[in-house]
C-alpha positions in Angstrom: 16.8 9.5 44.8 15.5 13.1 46.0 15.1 14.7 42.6 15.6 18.3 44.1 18.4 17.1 46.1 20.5 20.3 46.8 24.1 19.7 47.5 24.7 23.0 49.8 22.4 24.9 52.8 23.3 28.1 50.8 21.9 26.6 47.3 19.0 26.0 49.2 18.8 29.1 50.9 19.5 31.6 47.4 17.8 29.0 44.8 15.1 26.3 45.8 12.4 29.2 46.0 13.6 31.8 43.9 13.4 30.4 40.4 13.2 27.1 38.7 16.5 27.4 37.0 17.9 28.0 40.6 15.7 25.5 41.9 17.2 22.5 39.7 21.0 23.7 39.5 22.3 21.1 41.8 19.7 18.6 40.9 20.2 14.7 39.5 17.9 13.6 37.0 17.5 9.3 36.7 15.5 8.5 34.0 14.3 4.5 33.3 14.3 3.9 29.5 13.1 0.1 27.8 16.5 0.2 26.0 19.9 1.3 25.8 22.8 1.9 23.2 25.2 -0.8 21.6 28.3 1.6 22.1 29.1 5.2 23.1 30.5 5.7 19.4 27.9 6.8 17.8 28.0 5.9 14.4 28.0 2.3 15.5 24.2 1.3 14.8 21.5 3.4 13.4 18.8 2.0 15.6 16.6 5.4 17.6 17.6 3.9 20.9 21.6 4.3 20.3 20.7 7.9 18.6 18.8 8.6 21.4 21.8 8.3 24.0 23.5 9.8 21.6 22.1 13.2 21.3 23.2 13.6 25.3 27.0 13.5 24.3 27.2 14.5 20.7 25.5 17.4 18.6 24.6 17.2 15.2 24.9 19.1 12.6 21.4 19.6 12.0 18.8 19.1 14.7 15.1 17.0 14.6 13.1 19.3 16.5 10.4 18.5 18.8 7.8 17.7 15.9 10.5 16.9 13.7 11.3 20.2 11.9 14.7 20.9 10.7 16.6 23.4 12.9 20.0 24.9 13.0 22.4 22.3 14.9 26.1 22.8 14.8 25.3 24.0 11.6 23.7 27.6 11.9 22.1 28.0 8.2 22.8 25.4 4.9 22.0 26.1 1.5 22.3 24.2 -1.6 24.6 26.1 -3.9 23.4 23.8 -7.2 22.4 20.6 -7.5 25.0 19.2 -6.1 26.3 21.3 -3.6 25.5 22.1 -0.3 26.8 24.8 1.6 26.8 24.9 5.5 27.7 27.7 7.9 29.3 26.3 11.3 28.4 27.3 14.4 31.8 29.5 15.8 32.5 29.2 19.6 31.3 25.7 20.2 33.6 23.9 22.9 34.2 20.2 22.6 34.0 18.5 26.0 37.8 18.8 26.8 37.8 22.5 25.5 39.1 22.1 22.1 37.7 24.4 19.7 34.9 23.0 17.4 35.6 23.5 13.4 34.8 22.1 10.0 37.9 19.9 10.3 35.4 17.6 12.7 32.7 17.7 10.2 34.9 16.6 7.6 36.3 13.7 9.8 33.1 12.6 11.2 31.6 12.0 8.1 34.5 10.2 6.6 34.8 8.3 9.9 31.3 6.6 9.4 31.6 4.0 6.4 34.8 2.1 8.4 33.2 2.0 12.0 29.6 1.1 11.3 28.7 -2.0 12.5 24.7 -3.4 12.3 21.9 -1.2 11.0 24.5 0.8 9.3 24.8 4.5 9.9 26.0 4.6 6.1 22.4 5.6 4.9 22.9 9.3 6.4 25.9 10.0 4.4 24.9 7.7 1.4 24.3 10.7 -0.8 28.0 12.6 -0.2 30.6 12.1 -2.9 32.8 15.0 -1.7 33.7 16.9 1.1 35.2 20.7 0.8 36.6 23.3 3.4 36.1 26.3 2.5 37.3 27.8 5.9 37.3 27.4 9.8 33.5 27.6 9.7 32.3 27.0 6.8 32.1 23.5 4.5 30.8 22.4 1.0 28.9 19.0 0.4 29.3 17.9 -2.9 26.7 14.9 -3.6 26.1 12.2 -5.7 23.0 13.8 -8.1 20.7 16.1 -6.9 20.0 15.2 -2.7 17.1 17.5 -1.7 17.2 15.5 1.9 21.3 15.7 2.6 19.4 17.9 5.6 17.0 15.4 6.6 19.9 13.2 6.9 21.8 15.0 8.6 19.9 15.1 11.9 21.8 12.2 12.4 25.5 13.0 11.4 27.0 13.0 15.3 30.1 15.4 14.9 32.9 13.9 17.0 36.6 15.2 17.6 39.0 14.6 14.8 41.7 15.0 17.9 40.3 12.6 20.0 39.0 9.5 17.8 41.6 9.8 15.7 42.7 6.9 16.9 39.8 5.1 17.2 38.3 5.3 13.6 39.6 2.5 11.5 37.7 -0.6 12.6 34.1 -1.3 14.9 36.0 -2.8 17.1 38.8 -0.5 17.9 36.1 2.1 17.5 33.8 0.8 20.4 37.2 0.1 22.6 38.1 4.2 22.5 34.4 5.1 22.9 33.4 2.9 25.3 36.4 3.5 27.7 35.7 7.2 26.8 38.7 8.2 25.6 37.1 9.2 22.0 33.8 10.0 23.7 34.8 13.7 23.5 31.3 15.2 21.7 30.0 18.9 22.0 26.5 18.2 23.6 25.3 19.4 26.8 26.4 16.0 29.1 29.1 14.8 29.0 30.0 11.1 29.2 31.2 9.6 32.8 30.7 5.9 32.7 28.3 3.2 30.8 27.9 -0.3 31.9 26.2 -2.1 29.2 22.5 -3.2 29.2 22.4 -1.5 32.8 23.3 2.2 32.8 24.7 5.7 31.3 26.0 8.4 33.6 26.6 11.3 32.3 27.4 15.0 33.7 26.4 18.1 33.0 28.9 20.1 30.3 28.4 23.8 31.7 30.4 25.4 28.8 27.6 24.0 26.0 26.5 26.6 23.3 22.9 25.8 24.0 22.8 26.9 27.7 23.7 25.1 30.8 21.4 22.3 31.3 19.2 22.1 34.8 20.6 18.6 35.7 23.9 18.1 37.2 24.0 14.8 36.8 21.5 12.5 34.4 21.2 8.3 34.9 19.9 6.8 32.0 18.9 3.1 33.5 18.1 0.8 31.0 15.2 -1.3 32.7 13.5 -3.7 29.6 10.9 -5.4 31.9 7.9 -2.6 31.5 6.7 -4.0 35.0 10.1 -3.5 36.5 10.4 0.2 35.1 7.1 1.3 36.5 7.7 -0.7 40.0 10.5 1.8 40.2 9.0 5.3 39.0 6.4 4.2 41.6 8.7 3.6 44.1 10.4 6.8 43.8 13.9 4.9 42.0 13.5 7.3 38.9 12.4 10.2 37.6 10.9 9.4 34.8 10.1 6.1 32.6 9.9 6.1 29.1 7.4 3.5 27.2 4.9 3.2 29.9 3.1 0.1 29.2 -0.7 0.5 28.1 -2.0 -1.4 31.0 -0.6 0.1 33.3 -1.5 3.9 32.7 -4.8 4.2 34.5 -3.5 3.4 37.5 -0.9 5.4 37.4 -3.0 8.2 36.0 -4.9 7.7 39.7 -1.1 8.1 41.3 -1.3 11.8 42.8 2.5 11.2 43.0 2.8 10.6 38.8 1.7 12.4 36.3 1.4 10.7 32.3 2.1 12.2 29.7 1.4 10.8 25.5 2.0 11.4 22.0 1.0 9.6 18.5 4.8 7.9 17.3 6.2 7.7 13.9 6.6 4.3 14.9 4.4 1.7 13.3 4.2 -2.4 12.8 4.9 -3.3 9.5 4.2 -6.7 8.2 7.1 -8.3 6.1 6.4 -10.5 3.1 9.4 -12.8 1.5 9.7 -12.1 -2.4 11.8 -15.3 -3.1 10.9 -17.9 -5.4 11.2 -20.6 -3.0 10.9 -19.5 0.6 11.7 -21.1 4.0 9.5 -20.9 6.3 5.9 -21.5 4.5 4.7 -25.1 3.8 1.2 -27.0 2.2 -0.7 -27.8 5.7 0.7 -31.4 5.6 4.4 -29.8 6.1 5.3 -30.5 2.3 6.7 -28.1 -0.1 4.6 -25.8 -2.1 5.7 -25.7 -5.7 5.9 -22.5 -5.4 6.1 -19.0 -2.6 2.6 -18.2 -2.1 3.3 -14.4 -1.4 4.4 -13.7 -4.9 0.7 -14.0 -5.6 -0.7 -10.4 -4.9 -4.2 -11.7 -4.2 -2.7 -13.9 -1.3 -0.6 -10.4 -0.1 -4.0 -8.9 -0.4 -6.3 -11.6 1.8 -3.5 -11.1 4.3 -4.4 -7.3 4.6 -8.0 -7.9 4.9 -8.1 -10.4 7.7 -6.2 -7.6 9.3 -8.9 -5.6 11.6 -6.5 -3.1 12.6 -9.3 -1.2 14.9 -9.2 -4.8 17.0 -5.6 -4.7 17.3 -5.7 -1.1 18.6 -8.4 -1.0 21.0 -7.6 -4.7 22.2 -4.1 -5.7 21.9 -2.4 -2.3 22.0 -4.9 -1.5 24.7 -5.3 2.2 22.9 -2.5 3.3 22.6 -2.6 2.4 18.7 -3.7 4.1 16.0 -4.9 2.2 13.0 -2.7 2.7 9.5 -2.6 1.7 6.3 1.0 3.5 5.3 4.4 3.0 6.3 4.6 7.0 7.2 2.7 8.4 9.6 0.3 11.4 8.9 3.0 13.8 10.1 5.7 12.9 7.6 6.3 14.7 4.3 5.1 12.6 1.8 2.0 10.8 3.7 -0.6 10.5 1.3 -4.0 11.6 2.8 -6.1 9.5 -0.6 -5.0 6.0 1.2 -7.3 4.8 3.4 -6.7 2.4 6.2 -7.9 -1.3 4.7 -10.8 -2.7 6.4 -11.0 -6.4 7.6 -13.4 -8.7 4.8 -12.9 -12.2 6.1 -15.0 -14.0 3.3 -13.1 -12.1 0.7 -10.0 -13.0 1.7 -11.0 -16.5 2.1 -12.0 -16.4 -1.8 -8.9 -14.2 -2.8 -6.4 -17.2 -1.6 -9.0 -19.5 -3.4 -8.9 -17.7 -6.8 -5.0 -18.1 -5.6 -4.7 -21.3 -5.4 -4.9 -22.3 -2.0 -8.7 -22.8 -0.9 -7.5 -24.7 2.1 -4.8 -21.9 2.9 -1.5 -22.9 4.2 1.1 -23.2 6.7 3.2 -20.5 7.7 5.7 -18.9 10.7 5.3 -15.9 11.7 8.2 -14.1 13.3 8.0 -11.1 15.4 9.5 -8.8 18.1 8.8 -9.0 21.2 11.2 -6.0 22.9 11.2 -4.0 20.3 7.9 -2.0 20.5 5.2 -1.6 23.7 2.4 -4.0 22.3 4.8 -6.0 19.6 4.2 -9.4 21.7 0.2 -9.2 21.6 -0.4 -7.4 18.6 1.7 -10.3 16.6 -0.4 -13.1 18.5 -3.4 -11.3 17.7 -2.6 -11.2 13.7 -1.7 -14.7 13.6 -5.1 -15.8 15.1 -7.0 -13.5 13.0 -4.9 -14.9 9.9 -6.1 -18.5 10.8 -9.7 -16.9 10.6 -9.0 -17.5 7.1 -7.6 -20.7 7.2 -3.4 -19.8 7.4 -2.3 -22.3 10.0 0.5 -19.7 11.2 3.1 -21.0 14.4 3.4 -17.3 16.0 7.2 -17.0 16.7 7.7 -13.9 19.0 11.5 -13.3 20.0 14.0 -10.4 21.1 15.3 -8.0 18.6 18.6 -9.3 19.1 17.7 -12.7 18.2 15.1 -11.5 15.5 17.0 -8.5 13.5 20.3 -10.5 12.6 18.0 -13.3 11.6 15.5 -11.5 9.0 18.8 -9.7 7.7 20.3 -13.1 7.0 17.2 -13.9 5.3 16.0 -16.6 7.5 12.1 -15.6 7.8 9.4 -15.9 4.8 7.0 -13.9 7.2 7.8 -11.2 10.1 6.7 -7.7 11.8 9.0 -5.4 13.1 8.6 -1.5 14.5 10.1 1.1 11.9 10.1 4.8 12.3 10.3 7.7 10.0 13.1 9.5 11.8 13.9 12.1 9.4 10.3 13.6 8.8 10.6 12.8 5.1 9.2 9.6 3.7 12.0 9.0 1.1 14.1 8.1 4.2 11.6 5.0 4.8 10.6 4.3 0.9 14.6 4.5 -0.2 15.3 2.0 2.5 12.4 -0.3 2.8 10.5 -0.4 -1.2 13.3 0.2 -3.5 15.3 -2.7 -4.7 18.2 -3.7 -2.5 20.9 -2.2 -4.3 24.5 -1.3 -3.5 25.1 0.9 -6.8 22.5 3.7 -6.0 22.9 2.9 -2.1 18.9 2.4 -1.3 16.9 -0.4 -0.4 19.5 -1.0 2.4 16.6 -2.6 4.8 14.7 -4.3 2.3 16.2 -7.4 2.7 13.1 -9.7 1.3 13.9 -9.2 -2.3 11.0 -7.1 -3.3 12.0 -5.5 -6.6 9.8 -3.1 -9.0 11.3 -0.9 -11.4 8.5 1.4 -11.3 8.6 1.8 -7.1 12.9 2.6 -7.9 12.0 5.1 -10.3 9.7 6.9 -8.0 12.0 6.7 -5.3 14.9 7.6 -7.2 12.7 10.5 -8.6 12.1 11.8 -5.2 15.7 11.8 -3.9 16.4 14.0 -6.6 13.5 16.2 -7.3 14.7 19.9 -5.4 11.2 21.3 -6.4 9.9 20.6 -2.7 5.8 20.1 -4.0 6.9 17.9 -6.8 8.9 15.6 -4.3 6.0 15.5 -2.4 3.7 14.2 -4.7 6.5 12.0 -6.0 6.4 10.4 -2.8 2.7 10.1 -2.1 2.8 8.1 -5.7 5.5 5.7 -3.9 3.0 5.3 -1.0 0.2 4.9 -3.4 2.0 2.4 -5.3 3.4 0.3 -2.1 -0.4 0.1 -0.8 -1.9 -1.4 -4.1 1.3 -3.9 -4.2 1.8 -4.4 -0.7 5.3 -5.8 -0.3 4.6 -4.6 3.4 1.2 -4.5 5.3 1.1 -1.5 7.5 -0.9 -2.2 11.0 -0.8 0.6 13.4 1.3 3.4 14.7 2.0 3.3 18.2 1.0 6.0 21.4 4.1 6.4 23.5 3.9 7.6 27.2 6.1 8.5 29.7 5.5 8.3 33.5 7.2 11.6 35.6 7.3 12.1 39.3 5.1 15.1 40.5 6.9 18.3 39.8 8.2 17.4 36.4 7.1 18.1 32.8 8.4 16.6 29.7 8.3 17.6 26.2 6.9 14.5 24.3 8.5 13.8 20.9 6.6 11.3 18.1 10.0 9.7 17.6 10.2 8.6 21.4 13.3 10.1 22.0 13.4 10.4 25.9 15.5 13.8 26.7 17.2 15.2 29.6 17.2 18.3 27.9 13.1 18.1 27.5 12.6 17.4 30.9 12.3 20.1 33.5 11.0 21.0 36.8 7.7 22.3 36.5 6.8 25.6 37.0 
């Protein structure tokens, strides 16, 4: 596909020199991602690629910018009131895509919507906190909350606002949900595309909306292909078949970096591996080396969560198995997230200590464990798990390395299948309580946190500081609230932190992107260059 492709002699003639904006009014955008969404409703799953597909269609009422900053969305300025109220002022003269008139009316229903269409990885944690919802006018609309909610915006980066008129009908179940949204009859959002067609696990057309609030958007028409195979996607971006490729694979940027035709460019993720430990009493998946039970689950023992860490050599991983585009960490946030706490450092490897720690543990022979990993999930997440489980057996863990597709692997550890598994998580929200409150508190339905922690790891004094944090509105006490939680989850380690990723996107000549740490790929970031 011609990327400047102008559709008329006299477009060409008035616009392809005169300006970029001119230059790219008639153009198509194509645009190869790893993966796609689960459904065009998009309060279906919470996972960043379905958000990220998302964005295209439907605003929300409060935007992640580029580096993750809060800024005004549908909502133009928010305010807590007290405690627990927040007051936001709507954007007026926002169109939907069928030229209905945007209100608080579709705030209200979108975030009602959410707890009855959900389906897996629940959108439910961005509304957790809301206990009430009040119109105060057209334009303007009260949040009441359950206790103090200093993030309600942080969370709302992901409420999608849809059209109370048009998913009306399509708001009681998943299923009849994804039936309206899929066939696109709910798929009525505000954003600047709107939807045209989406064939599942292949592609999502969508066309430009030229009456969006933001600005008209360069591309007439944008092709998000979903391409998984990283060989496949950069086969195409070097055959000219897209425009772009997201999640360029580590081994193949210098070559491409030689390409006079492509251009690269990178940023550090939020993204990281996190290791998984099982907090059961008995656990499934770990045996004595003969394949007998252990009388007990060796990683209740904190020394034996501990010689895990330090058999870890997290510089290894990165320079070898993630190929450098790693960067070694010791913390489930990143260093750009509220909350990171800069005293932690990142653990370095000490074979013959771990060796002694399992000793002093109990098992000076080690033991037998599977280890169950991802291997679609995150560029890297198939050799950086192989490389953990032979430097594990450096200490004498006989591990079986058990690498599989999200699909197969997420519904699996949820279930509670797995004694012992990695994963990719990202700090979406900029604010660490988003990834303590789901990961390190206690699963627990009453105060709605610990959604994601689903291997039973349970301190009261890790809840209190989480719970402390989700209510402190003093913003510097929150924050050191939540560098205590990080503190506190790297001396107990009920997850081992490994490395962040380095995401990179490939572009044709004559295109730039804006790179964003949480990997979202965005029509609306790419331009022509100048």
């Amino acid at each position: 596909m011609n990327l400047l492709r102008v559709t008329t002699g006299a477009a060409l003639a008035l616009g392809l020199y005169a300006s970029v904006s001119s230059m790219a009014m008639a153009a198509d955008l194509t645009v190869a991602v790893r993966s796609g969404p689960a459904s065009i409703d998009p309060d279906f799953t919470a996972t960043g690629t379905q958000a990220e597909a998302m964005k295209h269609i439907y605003d929300t009422l409060i935007k992640s910018g580029d580096n993750l900053q809060l800024e005004p969305g549908l909502a133009e300025s928010w305010q807590a009131l007290d405690d627990t109220t927040w007051e936001f002022k709507l954007r007026k003269g926002v169109k939907f895509h069928d030229g209905s008139d945007f209100t608080a009316e579709d705030v209200k229903f979108s975030i009602e919507r959410i707890p009855h269409v959900t389906g897996p990885n629940p959108t439910t944690v961005y509304v957790r906190r809301v206990q009430g919802i009040e119109i105060v006018d057209p334009y303007t609309i009260r949040i009441k909350t359950d206790g103090p909610a200093p993030t309600l915006p942080n969370d709302f980066i992901r409420l999608f606002v849809v059209s109370h008129v048009a998913a009306k009908d399509f708001s009681d179940t998943p299923e009849h949900a994804t039936e309206g949204f899929n066939s696109g009859k709910a798929a009525i959002g505000t954003g600047p595309y709107k939807f045209v067609s989406w064939t599942p696990k292949e592609e999502l057309v969508l066309e430009r909306f030229d009456d969006y609030w933001g600005g008209k958007e360069p591309w007439d028409k944008v092709i998000r292909k979903e391409i998984p195979n990283d060989a496949a996607r950069v086969a195409q971006l070097k055959a000219g078949q897209v425009d772009v490729a997201a999640r360029i694979p580590a081994s193949d940027i210098p070559t491409l970096e030689q390409d006079s035709s492509i251009s690269i460019t990178k940023i550090d993720s939020v993204y990281a591996f996190l290791l998984y430990f099982d907090f059961r009493e008995q656990t499934p998946q770990v045996t004595a080396n003969d394949g007998s039970a252990l009388p007990k689950n060796p990683f209740l023992d904190p020394r034996v969560r501990e010689a895990f860490d330090l058999a870890i050599d997290r510089d290894t991983i990165t320079e070898v198995a993630m190929e450098g585009m790693g960067k070694a960490q010791s913390q489930i946030v990143t260093p750009n997230i509220f909350g990171y706490n800069p005293a932690i450092q990142v653990t370095q490897p000490d074979v013959e200590k771990a060796k002694q720690l399992l000793a002093d543990a109990g098992y000076p022979d080690g033991f037998k464990v599977v280890f169950n990993f991802t291997n679609d999930r995150l560029p890297s997440d198939k050799e950086v798990g192989t490389t953990i489980a032979q430097m594990l057996a450096s200490i004498g863990v006989t591990v079986e390395a058990n690498a599989q597709p999200g699909a197969v692997y997420f519904p699996a550890n949820t279930r509670g299948d797995y004694s012992f598994g990695m994963s990719g998580w990202g700090t979406l929200t900029g604010e660490a309580n988003y990834t303590l409150g789901a990961l390190a508190h206690t699963n627990d339905p009453a105060t709605k946190l610990g959604a994601f922690n689903v291997h039973f790891y349970s301190n009261p004094e890790m809840d209190k500081l989480i719970e402390a944090a989700a209510a402190e509105m003093d913003t510097p006490k929150r924050e050191m609230l939540l560098q205590d939680a990080n503190a506190l989850v790297a001396k107990e380690r009920p997850l081992l932190p490994v490395a962040s990723t380095v995401s990179a996107w490939g572009l044709k000549k004559g295109l730039t992107i804006i790179p964003r740490s949480d990997e979202d790929t965005l029509a609306m970031n790419i331009r022509p260059a100048n």
